[in-house]
FIDO-534534 format. One record per residue: residue in one letter; chain; x negated, y negated, z of N, C-alpha, C, CB in turn. Coordinates in nm, 4 decimals, padded with zeros to 6 digits, always signed. Each point is the difference from the previous one (the first is absolute). Glycine has a CB too. Layout:
<sites>
> A_A_X_Y_Z_X_Y_Z_X_Y_Z_X_Y_Z .
...
</sites>
This chain:
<sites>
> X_A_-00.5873_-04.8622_-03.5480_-00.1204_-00.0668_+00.0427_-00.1141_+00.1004_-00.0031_+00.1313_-00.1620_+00.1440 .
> X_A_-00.2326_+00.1569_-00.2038_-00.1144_+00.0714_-00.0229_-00.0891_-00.0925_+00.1046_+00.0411_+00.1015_-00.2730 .
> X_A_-00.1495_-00.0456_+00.3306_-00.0767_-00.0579_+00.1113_-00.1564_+00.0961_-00.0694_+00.2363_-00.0485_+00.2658 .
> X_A_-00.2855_+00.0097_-00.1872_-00.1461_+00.0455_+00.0088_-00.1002_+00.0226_+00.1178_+00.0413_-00.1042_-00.1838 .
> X_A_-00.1334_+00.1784_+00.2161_-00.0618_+00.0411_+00.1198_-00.1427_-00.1069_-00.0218_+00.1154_+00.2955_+00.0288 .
> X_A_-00.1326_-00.3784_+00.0462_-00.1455_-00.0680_+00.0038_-00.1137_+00.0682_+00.0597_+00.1177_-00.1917_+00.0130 .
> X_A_-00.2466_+00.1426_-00.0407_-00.1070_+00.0397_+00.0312_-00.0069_+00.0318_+00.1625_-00.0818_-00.1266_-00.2144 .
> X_A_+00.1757_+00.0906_+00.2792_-00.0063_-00.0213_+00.1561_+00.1028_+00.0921_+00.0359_-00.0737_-00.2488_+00.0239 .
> X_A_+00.1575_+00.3362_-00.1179_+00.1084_+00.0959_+00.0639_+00.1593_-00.0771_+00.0146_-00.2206_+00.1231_+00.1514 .
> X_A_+00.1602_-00.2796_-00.1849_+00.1861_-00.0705_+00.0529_+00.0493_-00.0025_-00.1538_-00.0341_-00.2183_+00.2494 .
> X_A_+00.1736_+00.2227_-00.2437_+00.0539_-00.0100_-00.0897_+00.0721_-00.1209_-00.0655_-00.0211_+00.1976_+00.0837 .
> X_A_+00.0038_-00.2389_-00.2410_+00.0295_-00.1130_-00.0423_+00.0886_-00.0329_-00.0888_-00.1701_-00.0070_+00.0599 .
> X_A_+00.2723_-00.0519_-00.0995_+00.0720_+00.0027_-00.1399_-00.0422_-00.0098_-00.0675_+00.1151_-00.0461_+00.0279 .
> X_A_-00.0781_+00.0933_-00.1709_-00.0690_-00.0219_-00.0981_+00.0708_-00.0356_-00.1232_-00.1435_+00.1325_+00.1107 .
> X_A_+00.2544_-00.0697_-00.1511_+00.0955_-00.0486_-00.0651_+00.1691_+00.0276_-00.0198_-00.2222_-00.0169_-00.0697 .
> X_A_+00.3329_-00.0247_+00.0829_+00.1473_+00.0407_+00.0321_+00.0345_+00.0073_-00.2221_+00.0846_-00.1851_+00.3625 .
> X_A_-00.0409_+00.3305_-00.3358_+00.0931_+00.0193_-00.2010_+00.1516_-00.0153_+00.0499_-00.1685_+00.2392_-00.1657 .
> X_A_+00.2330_-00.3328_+00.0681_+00.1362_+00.0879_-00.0505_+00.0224_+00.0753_-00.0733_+00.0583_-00.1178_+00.0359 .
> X_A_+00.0230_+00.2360_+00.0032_+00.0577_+00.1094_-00.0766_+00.1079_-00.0352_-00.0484_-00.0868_+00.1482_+00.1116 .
> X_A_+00.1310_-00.1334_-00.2279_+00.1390_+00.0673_-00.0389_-00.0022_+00.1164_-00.0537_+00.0771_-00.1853_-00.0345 .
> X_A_-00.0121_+00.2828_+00.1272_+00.0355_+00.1277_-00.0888_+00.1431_+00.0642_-00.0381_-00.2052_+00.0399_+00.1014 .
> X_A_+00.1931_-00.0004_-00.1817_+00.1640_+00.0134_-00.1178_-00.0563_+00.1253_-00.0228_+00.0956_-00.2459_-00.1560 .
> X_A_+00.0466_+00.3176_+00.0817_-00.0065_+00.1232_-00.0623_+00.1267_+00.0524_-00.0437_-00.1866_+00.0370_+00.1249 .
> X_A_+00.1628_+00.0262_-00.1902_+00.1600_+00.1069_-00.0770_-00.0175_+00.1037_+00.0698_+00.0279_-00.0418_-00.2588 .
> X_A_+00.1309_+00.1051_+00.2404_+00.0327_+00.1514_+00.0539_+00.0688_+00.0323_-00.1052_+00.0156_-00.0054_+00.2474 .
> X_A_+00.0180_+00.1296_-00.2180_+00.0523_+00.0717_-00.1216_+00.1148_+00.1357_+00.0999_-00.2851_-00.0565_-00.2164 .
> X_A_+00.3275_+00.1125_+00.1421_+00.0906_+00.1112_+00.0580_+00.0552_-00.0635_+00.1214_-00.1339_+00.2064_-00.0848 .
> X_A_+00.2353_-00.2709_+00.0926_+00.0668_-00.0726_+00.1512_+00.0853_+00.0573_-00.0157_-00.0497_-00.2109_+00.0516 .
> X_A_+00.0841_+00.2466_+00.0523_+00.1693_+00.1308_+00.0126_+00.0539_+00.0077_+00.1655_-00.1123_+00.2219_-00.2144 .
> X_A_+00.1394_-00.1674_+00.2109_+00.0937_+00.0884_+00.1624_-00.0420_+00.1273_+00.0272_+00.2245_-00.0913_-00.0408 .
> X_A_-00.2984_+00.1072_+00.1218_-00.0131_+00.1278_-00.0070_+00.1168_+00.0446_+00.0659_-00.2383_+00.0036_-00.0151 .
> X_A_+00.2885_-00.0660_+00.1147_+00.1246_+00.0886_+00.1188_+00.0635_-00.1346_+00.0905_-00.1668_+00.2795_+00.0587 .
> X_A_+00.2732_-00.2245_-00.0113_+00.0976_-00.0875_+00.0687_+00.0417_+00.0841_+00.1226_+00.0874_-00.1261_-00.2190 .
> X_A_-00.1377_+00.0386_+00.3212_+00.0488_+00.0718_+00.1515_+00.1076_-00.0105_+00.0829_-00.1821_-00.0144_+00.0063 .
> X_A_+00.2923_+00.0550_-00.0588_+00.1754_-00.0159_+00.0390_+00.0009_-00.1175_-00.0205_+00.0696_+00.1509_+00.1738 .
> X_A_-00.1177_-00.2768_-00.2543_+00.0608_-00.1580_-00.0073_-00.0684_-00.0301_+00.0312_+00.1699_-00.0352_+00.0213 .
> X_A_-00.2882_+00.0515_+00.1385_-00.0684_-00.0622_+00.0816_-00.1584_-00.0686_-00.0610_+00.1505_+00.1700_+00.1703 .
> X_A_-00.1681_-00.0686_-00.2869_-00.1349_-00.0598_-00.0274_-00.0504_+00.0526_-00.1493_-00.0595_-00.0057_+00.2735 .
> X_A_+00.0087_-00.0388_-00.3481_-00.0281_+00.0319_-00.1284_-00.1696_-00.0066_-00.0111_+00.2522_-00.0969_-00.0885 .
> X_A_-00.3063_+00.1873_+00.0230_-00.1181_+00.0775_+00.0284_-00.0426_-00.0327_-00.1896_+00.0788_+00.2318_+00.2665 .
> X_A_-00.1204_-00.3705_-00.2686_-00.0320_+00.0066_-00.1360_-00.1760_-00.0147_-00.0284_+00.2657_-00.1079_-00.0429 .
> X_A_-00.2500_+00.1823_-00.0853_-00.1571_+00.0385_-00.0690_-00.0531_-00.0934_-00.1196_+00.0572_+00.2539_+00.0475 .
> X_A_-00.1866_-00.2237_-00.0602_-00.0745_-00.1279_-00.1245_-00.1351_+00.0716_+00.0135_+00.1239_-00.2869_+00.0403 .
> X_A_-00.2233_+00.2829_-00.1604_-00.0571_+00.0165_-00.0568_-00.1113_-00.1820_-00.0193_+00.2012_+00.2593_-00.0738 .
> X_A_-00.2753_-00.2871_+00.0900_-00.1056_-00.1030_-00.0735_-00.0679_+00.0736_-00.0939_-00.0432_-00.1432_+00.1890 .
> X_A_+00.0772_+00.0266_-00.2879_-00.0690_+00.0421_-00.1355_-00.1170_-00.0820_-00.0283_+00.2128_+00.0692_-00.0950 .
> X_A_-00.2330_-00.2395_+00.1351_-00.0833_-00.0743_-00.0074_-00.0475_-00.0843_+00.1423_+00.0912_+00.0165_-00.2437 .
> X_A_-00.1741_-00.0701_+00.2614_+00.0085_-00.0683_+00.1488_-00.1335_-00.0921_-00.0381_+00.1156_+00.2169_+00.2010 .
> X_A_-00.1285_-00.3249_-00.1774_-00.1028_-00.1256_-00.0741_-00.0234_-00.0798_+00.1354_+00.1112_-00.0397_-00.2814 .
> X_A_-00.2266_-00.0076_+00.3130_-00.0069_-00.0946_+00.1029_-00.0615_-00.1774_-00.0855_-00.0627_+00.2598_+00.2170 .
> X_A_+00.1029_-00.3657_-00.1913_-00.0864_-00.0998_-00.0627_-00.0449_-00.1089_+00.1319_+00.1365_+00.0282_-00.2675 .
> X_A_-00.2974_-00.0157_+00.3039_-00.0439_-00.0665_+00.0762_+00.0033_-00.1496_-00.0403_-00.1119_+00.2015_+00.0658 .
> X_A_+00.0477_-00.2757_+00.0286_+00.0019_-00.1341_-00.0141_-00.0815_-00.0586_+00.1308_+00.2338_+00.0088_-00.1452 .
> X_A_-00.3715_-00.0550_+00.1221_-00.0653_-00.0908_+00.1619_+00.0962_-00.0880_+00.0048_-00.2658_-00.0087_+00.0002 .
> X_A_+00.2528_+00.0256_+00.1118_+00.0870_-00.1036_+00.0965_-00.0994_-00.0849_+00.0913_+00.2098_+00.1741_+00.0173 .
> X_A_-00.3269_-00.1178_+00.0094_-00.0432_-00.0781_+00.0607_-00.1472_+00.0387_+00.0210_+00.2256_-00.0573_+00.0788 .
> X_A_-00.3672_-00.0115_-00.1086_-00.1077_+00.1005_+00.0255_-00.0893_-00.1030_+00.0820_+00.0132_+00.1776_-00.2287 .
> X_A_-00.0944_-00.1509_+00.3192_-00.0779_-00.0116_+00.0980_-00.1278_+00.0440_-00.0279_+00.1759_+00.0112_+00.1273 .
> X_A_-00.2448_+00.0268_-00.2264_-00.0628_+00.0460_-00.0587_-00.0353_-00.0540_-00.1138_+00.0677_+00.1390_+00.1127 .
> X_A_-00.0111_-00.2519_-00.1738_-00.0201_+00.0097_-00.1533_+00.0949_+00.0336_-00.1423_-00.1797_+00.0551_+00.1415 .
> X_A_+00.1614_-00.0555_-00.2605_+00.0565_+00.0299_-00.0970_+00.0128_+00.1667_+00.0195_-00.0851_-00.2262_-00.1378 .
> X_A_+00.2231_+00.3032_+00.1358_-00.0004_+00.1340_-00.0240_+00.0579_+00.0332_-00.1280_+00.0058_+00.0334_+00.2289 .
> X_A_-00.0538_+00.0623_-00.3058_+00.0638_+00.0574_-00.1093_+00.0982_+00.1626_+00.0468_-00.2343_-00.1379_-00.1619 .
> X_A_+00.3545_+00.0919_+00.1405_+00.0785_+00.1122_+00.0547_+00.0155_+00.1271_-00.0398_+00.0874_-00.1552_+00.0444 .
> X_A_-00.1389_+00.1383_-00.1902_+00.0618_+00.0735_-00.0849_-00.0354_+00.1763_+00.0148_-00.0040_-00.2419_-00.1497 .
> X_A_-00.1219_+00.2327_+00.2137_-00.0976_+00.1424_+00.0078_+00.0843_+00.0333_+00.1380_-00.2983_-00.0528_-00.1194 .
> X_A_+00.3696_-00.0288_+00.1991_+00.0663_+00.0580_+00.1342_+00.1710_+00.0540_-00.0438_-00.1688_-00.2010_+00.1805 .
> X_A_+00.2023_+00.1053_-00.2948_+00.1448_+00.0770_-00.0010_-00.0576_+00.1074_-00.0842_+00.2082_-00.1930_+00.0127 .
> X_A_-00.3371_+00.2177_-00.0913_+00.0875_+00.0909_-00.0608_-00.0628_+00.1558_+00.0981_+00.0393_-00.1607_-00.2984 .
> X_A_-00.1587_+00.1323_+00.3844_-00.0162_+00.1030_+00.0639_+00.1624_+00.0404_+00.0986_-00.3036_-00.0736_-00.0145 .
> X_A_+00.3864_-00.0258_+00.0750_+00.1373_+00.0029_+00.0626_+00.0913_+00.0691_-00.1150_-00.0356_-00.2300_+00.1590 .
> X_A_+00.0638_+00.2343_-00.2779_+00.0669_-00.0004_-00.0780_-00.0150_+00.2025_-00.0437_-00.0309_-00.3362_-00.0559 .
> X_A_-00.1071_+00.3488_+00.0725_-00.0335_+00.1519_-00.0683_+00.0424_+00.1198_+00.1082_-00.2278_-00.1026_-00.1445 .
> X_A_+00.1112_+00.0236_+00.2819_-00.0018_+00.0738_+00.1076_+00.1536_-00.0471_+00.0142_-00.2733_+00.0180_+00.1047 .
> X_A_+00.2964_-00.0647_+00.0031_+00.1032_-00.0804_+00.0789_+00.1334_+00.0443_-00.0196_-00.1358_-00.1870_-00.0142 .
> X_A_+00.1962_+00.1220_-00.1399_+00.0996_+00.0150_-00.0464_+00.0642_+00.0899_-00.0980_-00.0581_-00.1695_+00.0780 .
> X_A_-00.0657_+00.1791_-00.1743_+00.0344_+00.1378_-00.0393_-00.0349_+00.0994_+00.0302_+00.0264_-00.0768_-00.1168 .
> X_A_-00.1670_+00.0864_+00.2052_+00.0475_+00.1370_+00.0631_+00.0400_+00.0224_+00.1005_-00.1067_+00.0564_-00.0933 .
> X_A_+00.0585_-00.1078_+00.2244_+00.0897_+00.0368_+00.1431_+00.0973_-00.0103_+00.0139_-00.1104_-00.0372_+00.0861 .
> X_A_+00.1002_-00.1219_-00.0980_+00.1331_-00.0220_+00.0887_+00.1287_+00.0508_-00.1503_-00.1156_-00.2739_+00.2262 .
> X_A_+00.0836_+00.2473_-00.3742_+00.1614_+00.0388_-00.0807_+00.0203_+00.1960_+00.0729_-00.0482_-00.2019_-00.3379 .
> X_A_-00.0500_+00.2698_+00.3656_+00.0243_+00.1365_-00.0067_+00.0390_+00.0205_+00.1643_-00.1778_+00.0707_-00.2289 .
> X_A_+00.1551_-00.1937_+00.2784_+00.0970_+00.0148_+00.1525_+00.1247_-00.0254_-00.0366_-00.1565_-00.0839_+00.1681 .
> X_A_+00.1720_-00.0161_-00.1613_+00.1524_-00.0553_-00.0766_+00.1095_+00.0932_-00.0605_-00.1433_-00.1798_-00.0684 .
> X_A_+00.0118_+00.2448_-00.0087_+00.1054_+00.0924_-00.1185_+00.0458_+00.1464_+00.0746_-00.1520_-00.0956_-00.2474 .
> X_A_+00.0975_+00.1152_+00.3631_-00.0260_+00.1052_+00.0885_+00.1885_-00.0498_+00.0829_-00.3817_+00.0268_+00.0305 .
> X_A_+00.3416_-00.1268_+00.0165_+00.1162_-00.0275_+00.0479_+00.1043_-00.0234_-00.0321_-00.1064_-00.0304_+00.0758 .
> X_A_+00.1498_-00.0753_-00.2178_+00.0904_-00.0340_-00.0745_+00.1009_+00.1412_-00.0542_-00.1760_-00.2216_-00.0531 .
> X_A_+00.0288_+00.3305_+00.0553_+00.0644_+00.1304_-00.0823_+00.0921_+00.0689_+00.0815_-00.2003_+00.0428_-00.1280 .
> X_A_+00.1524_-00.0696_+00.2500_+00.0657_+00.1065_+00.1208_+00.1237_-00.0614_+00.0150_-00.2058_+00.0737_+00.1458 .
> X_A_+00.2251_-00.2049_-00.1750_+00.1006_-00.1482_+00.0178_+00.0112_-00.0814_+00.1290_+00.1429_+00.1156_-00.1507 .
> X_A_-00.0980_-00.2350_+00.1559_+00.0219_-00.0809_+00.1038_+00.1407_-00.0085_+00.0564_-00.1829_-00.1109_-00.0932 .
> X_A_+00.2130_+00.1627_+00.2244_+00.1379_-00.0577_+00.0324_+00.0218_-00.1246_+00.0702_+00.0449_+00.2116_+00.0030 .
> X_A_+00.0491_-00.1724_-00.0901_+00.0997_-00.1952_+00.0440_+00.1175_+00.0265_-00.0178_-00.1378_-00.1921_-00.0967 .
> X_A_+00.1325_+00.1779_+00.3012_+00.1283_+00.0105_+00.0770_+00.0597_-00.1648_+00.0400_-00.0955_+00.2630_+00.1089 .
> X_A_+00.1682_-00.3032_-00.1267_+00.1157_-00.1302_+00.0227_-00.0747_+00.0059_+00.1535_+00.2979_+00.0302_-00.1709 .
> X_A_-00.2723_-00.1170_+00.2509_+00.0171_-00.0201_+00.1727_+00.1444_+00.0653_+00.0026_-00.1468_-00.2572_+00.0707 .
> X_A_+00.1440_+00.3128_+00.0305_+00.1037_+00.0633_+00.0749_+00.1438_-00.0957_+00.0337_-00.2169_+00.1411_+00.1015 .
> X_A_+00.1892_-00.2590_-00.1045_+00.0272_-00.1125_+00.0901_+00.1094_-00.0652_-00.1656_-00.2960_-00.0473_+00.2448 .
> X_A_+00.2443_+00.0963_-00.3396_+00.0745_-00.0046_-00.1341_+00.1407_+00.0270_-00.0215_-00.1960_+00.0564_-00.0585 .
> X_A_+00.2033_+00.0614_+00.1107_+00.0931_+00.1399_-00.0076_+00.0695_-00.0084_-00.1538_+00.0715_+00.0121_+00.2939 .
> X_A_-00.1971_+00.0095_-00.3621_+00.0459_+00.0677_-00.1448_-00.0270_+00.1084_-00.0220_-00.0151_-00.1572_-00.0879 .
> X_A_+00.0756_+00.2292_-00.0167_-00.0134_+00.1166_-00.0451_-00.0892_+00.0041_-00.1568_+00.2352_+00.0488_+00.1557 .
> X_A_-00.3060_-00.0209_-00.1709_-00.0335_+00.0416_-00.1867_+00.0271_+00.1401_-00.0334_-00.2052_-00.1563_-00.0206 .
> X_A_+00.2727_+00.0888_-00.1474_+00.0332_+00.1466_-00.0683_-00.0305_-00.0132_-00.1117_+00.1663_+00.0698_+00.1099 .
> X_A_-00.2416_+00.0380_-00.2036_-00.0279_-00.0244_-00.1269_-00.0654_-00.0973_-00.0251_+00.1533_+00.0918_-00.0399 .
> X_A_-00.2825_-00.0967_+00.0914_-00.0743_-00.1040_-00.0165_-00.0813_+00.0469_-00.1584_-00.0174_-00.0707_+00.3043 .
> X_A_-00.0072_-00.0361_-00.4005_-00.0630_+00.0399_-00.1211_-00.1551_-00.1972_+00.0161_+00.3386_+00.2110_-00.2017 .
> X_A_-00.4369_-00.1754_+00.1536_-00.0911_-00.1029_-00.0573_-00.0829_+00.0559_-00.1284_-00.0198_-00.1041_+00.2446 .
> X_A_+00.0545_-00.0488_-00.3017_-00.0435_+00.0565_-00.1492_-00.1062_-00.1769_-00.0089_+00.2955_+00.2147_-00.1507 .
> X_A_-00.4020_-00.1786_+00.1010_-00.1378_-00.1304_-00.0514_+00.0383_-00.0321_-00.1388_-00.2330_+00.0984_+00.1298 .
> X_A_+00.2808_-00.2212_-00.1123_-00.0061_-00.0658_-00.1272_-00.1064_-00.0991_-00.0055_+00.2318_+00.0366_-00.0264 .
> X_A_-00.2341_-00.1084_-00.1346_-00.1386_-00.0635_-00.0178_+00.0452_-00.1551_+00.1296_-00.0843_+00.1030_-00.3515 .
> X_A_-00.0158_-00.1251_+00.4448_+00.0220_-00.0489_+00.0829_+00.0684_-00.0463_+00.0868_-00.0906_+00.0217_-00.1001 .
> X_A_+00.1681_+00.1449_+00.1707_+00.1114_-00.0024_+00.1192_-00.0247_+00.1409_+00.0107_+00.1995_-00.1943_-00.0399 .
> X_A_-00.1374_+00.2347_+00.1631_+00.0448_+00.1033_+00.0498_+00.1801_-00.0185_+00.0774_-00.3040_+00.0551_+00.0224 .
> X_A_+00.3404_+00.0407_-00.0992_+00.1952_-00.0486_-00.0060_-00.0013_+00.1595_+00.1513_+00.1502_-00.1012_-00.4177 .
> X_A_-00.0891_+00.0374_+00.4632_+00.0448_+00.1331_+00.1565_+00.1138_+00.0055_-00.0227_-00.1272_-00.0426_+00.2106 .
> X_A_+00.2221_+00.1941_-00.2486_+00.1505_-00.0389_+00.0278_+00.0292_+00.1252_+00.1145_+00.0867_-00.1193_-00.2771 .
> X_A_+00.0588_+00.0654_+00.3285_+00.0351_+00.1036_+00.0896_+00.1319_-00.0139_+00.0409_-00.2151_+00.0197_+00.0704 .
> X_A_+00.2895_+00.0609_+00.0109_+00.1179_-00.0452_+00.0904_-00.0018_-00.0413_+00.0515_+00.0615_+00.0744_+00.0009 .
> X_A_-00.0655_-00.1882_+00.1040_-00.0003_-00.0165_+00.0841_+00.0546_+00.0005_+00.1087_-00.0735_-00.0371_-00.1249 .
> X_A_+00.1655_+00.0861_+00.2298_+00.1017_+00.0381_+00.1015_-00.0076_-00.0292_+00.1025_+00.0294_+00.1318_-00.0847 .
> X_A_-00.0031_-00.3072_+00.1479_-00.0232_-00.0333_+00.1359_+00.1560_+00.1014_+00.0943_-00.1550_-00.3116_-00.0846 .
> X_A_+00.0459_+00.3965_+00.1658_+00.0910_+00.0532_+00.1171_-00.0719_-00.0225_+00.1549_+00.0990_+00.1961_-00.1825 .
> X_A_-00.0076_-00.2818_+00.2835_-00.0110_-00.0124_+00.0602_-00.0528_+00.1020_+00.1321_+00.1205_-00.1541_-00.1590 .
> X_A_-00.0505_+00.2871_+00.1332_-00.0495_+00.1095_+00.0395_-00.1035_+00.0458_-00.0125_+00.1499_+00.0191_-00.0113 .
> X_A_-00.2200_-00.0500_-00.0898_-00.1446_+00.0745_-00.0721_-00.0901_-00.0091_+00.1209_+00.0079_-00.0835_-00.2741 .
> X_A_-00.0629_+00.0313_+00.3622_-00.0794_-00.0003_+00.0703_+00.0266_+00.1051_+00.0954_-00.0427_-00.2171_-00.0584 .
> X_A_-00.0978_+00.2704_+00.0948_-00.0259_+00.1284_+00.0467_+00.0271_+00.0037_+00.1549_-00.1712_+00.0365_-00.1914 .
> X_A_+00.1062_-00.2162_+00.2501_+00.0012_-00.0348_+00.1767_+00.1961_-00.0139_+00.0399_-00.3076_-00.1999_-00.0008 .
> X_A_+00.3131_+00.2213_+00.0952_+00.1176_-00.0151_+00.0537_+00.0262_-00.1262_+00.1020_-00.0040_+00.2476_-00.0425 .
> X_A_-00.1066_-00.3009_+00.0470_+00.0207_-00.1216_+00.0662_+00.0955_-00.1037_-00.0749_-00.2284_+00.0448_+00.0979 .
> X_A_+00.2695_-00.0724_-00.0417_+00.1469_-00.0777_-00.0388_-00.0698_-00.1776_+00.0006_+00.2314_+00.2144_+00.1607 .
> X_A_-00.3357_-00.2509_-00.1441_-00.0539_-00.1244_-00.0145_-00.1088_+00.0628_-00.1481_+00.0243_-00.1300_+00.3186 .
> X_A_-00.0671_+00.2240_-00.3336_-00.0739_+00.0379_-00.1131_+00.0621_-00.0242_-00.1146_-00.0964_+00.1491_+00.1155 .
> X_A_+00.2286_-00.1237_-00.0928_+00.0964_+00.0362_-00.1243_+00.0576_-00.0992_-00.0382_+00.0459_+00.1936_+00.0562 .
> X_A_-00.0758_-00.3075_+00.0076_+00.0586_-00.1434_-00.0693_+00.1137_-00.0405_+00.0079_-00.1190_+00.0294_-00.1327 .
> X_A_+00.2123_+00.0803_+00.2347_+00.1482_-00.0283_-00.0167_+00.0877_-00.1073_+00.0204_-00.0371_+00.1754_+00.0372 .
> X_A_-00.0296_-00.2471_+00.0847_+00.0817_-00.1208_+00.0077_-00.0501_-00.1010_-00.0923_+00.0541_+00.0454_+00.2298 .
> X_A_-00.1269_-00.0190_-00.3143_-00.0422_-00.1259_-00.1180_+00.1216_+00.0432_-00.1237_-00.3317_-00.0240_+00.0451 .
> X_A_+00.3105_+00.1132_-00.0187_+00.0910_+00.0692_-00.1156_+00.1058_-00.0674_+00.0216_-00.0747_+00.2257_-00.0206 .
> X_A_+00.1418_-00.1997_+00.1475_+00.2001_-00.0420_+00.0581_-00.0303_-00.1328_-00.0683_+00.0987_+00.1114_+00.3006 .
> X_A_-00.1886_-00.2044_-00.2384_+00.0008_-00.1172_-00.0220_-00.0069_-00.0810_-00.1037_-00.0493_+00.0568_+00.1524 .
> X_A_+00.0069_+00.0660_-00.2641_+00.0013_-00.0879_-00.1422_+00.1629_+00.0275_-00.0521_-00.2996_+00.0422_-00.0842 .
> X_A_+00.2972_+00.0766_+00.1513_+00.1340_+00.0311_-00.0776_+00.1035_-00.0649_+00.0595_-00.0649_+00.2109_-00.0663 .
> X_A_+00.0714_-00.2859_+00.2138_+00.0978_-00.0437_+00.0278_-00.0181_-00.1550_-00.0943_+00.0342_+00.1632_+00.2542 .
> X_A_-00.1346_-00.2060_-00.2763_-00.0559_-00.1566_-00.0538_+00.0876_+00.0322_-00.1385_-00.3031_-00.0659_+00.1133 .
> X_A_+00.2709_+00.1833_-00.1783_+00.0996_+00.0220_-00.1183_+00.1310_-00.0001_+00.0170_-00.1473_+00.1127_-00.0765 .
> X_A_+00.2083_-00.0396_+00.1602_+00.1532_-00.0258_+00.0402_+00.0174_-00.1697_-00.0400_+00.0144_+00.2069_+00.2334 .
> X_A_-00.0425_-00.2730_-00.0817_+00.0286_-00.1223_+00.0039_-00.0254_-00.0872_-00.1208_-00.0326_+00.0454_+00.2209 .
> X_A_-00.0532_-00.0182_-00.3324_-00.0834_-00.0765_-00.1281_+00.1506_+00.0117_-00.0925_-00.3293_+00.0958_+00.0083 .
> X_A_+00.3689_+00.0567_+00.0087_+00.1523_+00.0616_-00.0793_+00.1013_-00.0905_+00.0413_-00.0426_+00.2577_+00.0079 .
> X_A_+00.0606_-00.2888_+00.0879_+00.1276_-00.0485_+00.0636_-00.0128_-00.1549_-00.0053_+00.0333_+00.2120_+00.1632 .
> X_A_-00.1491_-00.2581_-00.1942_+00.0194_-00.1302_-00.0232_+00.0469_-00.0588_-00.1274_-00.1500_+00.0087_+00.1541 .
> X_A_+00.0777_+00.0940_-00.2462_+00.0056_+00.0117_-00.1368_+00.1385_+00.0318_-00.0767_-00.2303_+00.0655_+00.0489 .
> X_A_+00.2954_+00.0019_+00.0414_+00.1545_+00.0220_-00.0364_+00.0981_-00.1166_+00.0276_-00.0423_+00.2378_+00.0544 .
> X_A_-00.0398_-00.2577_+00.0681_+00.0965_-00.1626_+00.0547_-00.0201_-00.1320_-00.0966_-00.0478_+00.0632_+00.2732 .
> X_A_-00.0971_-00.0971_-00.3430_-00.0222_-00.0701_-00.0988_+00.0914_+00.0084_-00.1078_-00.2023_+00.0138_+00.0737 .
> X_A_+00.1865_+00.1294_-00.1226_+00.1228_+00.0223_-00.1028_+00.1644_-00.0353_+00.0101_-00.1638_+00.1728_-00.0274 .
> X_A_+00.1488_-00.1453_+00.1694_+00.1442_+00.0143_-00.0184_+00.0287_-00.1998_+00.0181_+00.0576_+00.3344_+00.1318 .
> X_A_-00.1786_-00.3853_-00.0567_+00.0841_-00.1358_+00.0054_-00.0270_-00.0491_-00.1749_-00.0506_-00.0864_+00.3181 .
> X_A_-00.0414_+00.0955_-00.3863_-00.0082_-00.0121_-00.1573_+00.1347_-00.0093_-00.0596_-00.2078_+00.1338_-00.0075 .
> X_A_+00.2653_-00.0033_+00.0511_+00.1597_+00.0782_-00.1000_+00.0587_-00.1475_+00.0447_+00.0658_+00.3474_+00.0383 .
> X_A_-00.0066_-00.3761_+00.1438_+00.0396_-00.0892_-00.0005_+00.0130_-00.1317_-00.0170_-00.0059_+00.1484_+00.0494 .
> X_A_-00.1490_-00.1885_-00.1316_-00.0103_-00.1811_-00.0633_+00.0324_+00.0221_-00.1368_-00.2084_-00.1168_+00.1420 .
> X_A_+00.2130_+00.2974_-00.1740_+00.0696_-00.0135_-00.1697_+00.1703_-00.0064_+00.0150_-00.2153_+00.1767_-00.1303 .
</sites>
């Protein structure tokens, strides 16, 4: 929403844009892996485009075009992609919730023409969590699926076995 200051100091709308902004990266990798717990991956922007659109003007007919592209020079290609790229370089971690209790190993990402493929180990251990609270750790959800599996087994054997006996 863009607004405007009136002759009187109050302030007025003036007109609401949609943005869409998109962009490519380039160099996507791993930089590092923190015992399983968290993967610390990096990227590079190579392009970054915004495309406005009024949505709504209070004011009149607007021509957008002189506003994306002042957003587009300043904005996107220079601030904010050389923030981005400031950060992306250093990398982002992404740690699972605790509450997961997985492990990652050998995590690899590779950009194909429209995807990004993540592979890894993955290693649910119940132990993995760092709290010792025994309601943190999910344990009695755990017993309980696994006892639901027992009983799922034992029904499933009994099915069979009455099967054998209508052959």
């Amino acid at each position: 929403m863009f607004s405007v200051y009136q002759g009187d100091g109050s302030v007025a709308k003036a007109f609401l844009l949609k943005a869409m902004i998109q962009g490519t990266v380039d160099s996507l990798g791993v930089i590092s892996v923190d015992s399983g717990r968290s993967v610390n991956i990096s990227s590079k922007i190579q392009t970054i485009t915004a495309n406005l659109e009024l949505q709504e003007s209070f004011i009149g007919e607007i021509n957008v075009t002189k506003i994306q592209q002042i957003i587009q020079v300043v904005g996107l290609n220079g601030i904010l992609k050389n923030l981005l790229n400031k950060k992306l370089t250093a990398g982002i971690t992404v740690t699972p919730p605790k509450e997961a209790m997985i492990a990652i190993s050998n995590p690899e990402i590779k950009l194909a023409n429209g995807y990004i493929a993540a592979t890894g180990v993955v290693d649910f251990d119940p132990h993995e969590s760092d709290d010792d609270d025994e309601a943190h750790l999910e344990g009695p959800k755990i017993s309980q699926m696994l006892e639901e599996l027992r009983d799922l087994r034992q029904r499933v054997e009994k099915l069979e076995a009455l099967q054998k006996d209508e052959l």
